[in-house]
N, C-alpha and C positions, 0 to 999 in steps of 0.2 A: 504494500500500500504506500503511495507517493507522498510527498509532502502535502501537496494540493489537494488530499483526499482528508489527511488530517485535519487540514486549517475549516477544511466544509462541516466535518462535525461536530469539530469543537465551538467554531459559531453557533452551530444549531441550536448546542447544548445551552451558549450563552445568549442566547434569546430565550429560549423558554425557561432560565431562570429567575432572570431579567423582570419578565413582565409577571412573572408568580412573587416573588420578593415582594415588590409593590403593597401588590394586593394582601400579604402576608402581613406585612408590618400593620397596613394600616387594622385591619381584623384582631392583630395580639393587640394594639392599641385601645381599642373598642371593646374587647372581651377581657385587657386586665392578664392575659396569659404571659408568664414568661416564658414558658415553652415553645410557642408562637413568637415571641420577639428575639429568642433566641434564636430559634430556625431561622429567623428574618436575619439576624446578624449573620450566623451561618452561610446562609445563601449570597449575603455580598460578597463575603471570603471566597464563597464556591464562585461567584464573578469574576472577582476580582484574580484568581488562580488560573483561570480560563483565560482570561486577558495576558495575565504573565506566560500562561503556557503559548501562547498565538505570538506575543513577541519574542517570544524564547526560541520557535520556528521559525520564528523568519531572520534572527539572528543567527542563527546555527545553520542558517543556507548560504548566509555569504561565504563567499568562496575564500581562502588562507591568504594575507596580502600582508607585506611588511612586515613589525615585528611581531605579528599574530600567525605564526607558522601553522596553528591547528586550526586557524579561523575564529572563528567565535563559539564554537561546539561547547564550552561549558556553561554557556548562557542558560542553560535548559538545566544544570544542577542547580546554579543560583536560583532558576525559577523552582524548582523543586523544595530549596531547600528556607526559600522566602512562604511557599505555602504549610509546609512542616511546621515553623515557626509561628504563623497565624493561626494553627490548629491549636499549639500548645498553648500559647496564651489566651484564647477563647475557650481554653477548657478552665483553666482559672480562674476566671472570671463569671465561667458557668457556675461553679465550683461555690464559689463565694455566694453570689443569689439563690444559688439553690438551697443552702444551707440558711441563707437567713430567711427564704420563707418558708424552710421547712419551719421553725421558730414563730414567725408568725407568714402566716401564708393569709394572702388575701384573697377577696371572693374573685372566682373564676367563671366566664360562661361556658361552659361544658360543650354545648350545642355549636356555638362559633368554631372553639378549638377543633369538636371532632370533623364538622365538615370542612374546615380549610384545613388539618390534617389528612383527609381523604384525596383533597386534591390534591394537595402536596407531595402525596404516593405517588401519584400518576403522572404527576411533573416529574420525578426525580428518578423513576424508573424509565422517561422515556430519554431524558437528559442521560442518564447512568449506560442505557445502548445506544445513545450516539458518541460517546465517548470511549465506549469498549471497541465501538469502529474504527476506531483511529489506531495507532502503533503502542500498545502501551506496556512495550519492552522499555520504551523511553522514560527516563524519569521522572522527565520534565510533566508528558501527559499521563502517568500513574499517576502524580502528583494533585493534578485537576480530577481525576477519575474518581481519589478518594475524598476528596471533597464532595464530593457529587453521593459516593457512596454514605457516606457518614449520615449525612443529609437524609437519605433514602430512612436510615434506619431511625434515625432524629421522630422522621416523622410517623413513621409505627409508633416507636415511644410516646407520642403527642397524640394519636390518636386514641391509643389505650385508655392514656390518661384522660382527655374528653369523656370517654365511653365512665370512667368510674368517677369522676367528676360529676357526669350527668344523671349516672343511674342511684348513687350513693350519696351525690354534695360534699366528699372527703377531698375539700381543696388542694391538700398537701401533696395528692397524688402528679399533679402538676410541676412541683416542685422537683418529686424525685425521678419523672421524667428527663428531666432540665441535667437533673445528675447523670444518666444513664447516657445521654449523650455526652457529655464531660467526659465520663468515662472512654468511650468510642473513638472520642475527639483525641484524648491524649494518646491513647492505643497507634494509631495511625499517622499523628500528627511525629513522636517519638521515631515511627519506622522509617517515615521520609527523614529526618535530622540525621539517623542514624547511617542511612544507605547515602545518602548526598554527601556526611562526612566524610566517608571510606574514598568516596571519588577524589573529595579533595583534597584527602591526607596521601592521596595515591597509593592505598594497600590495594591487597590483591584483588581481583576479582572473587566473589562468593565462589566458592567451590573450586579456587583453584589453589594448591600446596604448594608455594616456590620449592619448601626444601627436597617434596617428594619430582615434580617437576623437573628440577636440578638434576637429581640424581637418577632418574628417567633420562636425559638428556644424557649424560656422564657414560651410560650403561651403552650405548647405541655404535654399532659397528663404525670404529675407524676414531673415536670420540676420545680423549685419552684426561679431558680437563674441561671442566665448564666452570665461570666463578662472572664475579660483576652480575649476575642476573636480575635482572628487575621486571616485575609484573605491576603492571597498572590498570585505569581504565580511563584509556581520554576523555570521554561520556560514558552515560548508560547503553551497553550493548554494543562497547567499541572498546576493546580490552587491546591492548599493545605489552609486547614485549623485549627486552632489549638484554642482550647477554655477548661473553667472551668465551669463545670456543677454542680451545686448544685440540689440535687434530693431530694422532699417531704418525711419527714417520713413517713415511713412505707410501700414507695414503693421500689419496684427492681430496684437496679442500671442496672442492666443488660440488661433489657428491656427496661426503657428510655435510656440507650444508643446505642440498634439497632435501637429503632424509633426514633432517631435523627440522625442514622447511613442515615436511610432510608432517610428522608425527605431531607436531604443534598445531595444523591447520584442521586435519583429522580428529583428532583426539581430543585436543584443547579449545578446539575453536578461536583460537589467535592466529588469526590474517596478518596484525599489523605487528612485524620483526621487526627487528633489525640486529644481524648478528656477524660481530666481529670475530675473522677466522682466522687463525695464525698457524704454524706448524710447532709441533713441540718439540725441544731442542732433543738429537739425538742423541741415544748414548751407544757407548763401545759396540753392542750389540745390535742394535736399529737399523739395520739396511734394508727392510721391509716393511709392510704395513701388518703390526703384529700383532696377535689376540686382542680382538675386542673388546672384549669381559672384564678388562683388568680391573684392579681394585681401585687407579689410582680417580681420583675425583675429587673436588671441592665446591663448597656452594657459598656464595655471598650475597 
């Protein structure tokens, strides 16, 4: 799926949150809900992520120019990692109202909540597959997606509480709505901080083991030394790797370096190499290219 195919439904998504927001706020306003004004705050964030996530696209397509060798490609963690951060401080905040009307909770209209919580479903499940349309290996639009998700479950939460609100009159049920999202909010908001860090502290890719890596590489016909190795991830779903190959006298550097070209592209799914190949100094014995297997290896 192209970029252009992206950018089509992530607008979609941020139109129909757009014009439900509105109508949100102004209804929690009128019926007295936090859970409703929270959803309403929510939903500008789920905007305003969608907005970051569409500029984050169109920055990460410009092409590499001057001292920006990789282009702009991290634009889309910072956007990730700017809606992470709005999750977590809007659970806080939930967090805090919610607890002081558990305390005193004020009167709620049940009947309001549960019907703009109904729609609210139905806005946020259609926003939540037009979002899953788009590429959401990327971090930048997981990042929009879980907002959109959170949202989704926000508003079950909201509707429930309507429904016991309305059948019962147990105000507080409202409140600890407001909580149950807070909760969600931080869950999710935590996993983007966490995965945006890794990008820009440049550790490894999830699931991939430099030291066992290393010494997979080390083990490989004609290989005699591998060390310098570094595993990163330019962006989400663009992992690069960069290492010092020492190769057995008297083999082709050439050849151990498509079969490690191979075994990395195979295996690891790292495309983006770059591997420096020397020969290893001979000794008395070395006039051939000699047991593979040997013991010798190092990782760094």
């Amino acid at each position: 799926m192209g970029v252009n195919a992206d950018r089509r439904w992530l607008s979609l998504a941020l139109a129909l949150i757009v014009v439900f927001m509105v109508g949100e706020f102004i209804v929690g306003l009128l019926s007295g809900s936090l859970a409703l004004i929270s959803d309403s705050a929510h939903m500008l964030t789920d905007a305003a992520s969608i907005v970051l996530a569409l500029v984050a696209i169109r920055l990460a397509a410009r092409p590499a120019r001057g001292g920006y060798t990789y282009g702009l490609r991290r634009a889309e963690i910072l956007s990730a990692q700017a809606n992470g951060i709005t999750l977590l401080l809007l659970a806080v905040w939930f967090v805090y109202e919610g607890v002081d009307r558990l305390i005193s909770p004020p009167p709620v209209e049940g009947g309001l909540v549960l019907v703009t919580a109904l729609i609210g479903i139905v806005v946020n499940i259609a926003a939540s597959w037009c979002i899953s349309r788009a590429n959401r290996t990327s971090l930048n639009v997981e990042g929009a997606f879980q907002h959109i998700l959170n949202d989704l479950f926000a508003f079950i939460a909201t509707a429930v509480a309507g429904i016991v609100v309305l059948l019962t009159g147990f105000a507080r049920a409202d409140a600890l709505a407001a909580l149950v999202v807070a909760g969600l909010m931080l869950k999710a908001g935590w996993g983007l901080v966490r995965d945006s860090g890794r990008i820009f502290l440049e550790a490894a890719p999830r699931g991939v083991d430099p030291d066992a890596l290393g010494a997979q590489l080390a083990g490989l016909p004609g290989v005699a030394e591998v060390h310098d190795l570094h595993v990163w991830e330019i962006t989400s779903g663009q992992p690069a790797l960069s290492a010092h190959v020492l190769v057995r006298p008297g083999c082709d550097c050439h050849d151990v370096q498509r079969e490690i070209e191979q075994v990395l592209r195979h295996q690891h799914g790292l495309a983006h190499t770059t591997l420096q190949v020397d020969h290893a100094e001979a000794g008395p014995a070395d006039d051939h290219c000699v047991d593979p297997h040997g013991p010798v290896h190092a990782v760094e």
